[in-house]
C-alpha positions in Angstrom: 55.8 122.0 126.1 56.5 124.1 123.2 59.9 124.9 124.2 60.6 121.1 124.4 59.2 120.6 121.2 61.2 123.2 119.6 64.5 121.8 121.4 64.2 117.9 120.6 63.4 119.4 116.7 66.5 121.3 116.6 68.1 118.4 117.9 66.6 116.2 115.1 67.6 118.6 112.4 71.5 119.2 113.8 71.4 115.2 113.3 69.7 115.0 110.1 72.3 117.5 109.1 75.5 116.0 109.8 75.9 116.4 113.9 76.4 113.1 114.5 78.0 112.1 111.8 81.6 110.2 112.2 84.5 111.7 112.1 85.4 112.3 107.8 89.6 111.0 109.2 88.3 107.6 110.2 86.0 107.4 106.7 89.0 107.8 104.4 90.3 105.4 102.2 93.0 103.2 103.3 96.5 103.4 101.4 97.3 100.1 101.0 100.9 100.8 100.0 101.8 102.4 103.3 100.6 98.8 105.3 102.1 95.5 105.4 100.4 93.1 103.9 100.9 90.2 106.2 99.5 92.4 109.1 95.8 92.4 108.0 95.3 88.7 106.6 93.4 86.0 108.0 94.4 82.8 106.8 92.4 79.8 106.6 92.1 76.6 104.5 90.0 78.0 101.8 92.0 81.4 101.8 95.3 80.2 102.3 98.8 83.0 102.8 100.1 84.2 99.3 103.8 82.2 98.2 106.3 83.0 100.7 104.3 83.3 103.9 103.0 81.6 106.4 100.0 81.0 108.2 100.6 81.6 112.3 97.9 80.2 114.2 94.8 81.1 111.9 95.0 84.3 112.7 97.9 86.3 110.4 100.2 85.9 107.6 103.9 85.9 108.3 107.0 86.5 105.7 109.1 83.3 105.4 113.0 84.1 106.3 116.2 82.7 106.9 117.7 85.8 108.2 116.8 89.1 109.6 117.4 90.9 106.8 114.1 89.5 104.7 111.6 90.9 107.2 110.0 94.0 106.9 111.7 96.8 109.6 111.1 96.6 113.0 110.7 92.0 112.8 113.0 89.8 112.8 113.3 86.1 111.6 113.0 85.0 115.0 109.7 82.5 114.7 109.9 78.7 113.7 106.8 76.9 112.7 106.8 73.5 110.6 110.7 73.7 110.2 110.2 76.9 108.7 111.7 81.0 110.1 108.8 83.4 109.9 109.2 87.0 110.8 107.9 88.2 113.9 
């Protein structure tokens, strides 16, 4: 019994101390020059898309194009919505 009681409290201190913290990478802050912008917005009616984008089914911001060259590497200007190019 004493044996189990001295286990579960070193158990209970290795957690108290920082054993089951998270990982410190996945706590750091994020650089929000190295992201595009349009990949992490949620548009809706009372938080519409910034000028020049577009809101694609509720669920992103997309860059308004006419040609692949205005979209951010790796998209192209390949998506229509209300008469508008987005890039996708």
């Amino acid at each position: 019994m004493k044996r189990l009681l001295g286990v579960l409290a070193v158990m209970l201190l290795g957690l108290g101390c920082g054993g089951g913290a998270m990982d410190e990478a996945s706590m750091s802050p994020v650089d929000l020059a190295s992201h595009q912008p349009a990949a992490h917005i949620v548009c809706t009616a009372e938080d519409p898309c910034p000028q020049g984008y577009l809101c694609v089914s509720h669920i992103r911001c997309a860059k308004i194009c006419k040609a692949d060259g205005d979209c951010p590497a790796g998209q192209t200007c390949s998506g229509s919505l209300g008469g508008k190019k987005y890039c996708r």
